[in-house]
C-alpha positions, 0 to 999 in steps of 0.5 A: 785235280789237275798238276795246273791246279795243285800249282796254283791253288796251294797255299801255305797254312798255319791254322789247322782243326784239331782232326788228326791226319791219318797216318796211312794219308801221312805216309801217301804224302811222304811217298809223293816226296819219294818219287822227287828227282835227287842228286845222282838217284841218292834217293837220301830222303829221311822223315820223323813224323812229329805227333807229341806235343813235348817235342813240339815244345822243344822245338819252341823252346828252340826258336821256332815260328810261334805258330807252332804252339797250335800244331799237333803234327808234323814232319821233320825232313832230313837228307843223308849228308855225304856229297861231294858236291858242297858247292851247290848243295845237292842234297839240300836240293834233293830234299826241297824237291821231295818236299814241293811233291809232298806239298803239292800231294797234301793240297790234293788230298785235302791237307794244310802244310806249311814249309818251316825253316824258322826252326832250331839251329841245326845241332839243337835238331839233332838232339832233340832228335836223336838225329845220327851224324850223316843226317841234316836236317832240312825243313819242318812240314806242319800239317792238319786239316784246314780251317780256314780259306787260305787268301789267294795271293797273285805272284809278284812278278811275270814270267817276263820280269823274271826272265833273260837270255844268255845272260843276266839282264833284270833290271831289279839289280840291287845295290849294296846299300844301307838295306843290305847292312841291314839285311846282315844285321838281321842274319847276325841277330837270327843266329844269336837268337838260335844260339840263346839259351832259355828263350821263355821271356824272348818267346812272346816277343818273338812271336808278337813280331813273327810275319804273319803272311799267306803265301 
């Protein structure tokens, strides 16, 4: 498999069988993200395969994608905090990258993934965890072998709708209107989500109106 077909042919994958993934194929695709660029070579990835089903529980519980309640593995992905560079966030920078190599590494050999953030909040994370101060977390990875053909989605736009010279030239500029209210009211809704405790009841709901989607 070629880089141009790993690319192309990836996809996330939400429905997995019930074979279990190796931990010495895990731990192939968890070295993949070690060989991603980081900020200033800090190399400050961290991982915690996830394999019992109580923590994925917790994580439900929480507030994470209702998907999950079928998942029986994997990785929470977290990066050392300590950058004097909050502005633009290298560390979560650094992490995303380790996490595409490792995507890209799963499709090779044969293994589903998809990039979660519809998670916890961060300091429900880090109980559930046992996850020390200088640590963040980042995303989830589900994983599993698949069981079912992904759709092939074509890409919205072109390299020419995405693309100026020098300087900011789309002509998709979007203007603070009534859907950007909207788009603040569905930040301040998500974070009281998070914040709610005892989310048994909103559970159902959550997942009734969870986006389904293949990307």
């Amino acid at each position: 498999m070629n880089l141009d077909e790993a690319i192309r042919g990836r996809r996330s994958v939400r429905k997995y069988t019930d074979v279990p993934v190796p931990d010495d194929v895990i731990k192939d695709i968890i070295e993949a993200g070690l060989w991603a660029p980081s900020a200033c070579n800090r190399q400050g990835s961290a991982f915690i395969i996830i394999n019992e089903r109580e923590k994925f529980d917790e994580l439900l519980k929480g507030g994470s994608a209702a998907f999950l309640k079928n998942v029986n593995q994997a990785i929470l992905v977290l990066y050392d905090n300590r950058t004097d560079n909050l502005e633009y966030r290298d560390h979560i920078q650094s992490a995303c990258a380790a996490i595409q190599n490792m995507l890209l590494k799963a499709y090779e050999l044969g293994v589903g993934t998809c990039w979660i953030n519809n998670i916890p909040n961060k300091k429900k994370l880090k109980k559930i965890f046992n996850i020390p101060w200088n640590y963040e977390p980042v995303a989830l990875i589900s994983m599993g072998y698949i069981d079912y053909k992904p759709v092939t989605c074509k890409r919205k736009k072109t390299v020419e709708d995405c693309v100026s010279y020098n300087t900011f030239g789309l002509k998709d500029t979007v203007k603070k209107d009534k859907k950007y209210l909207s788009l603040k009211i569905k930040r301040v809704l998500r974070k009281i989500y998070k914040a709610v405790p005892g989310k048994k009841l909103l559970l159902k709901f959550a997942g009734k109106y969870e986006k389904k989607f293949d990307n």
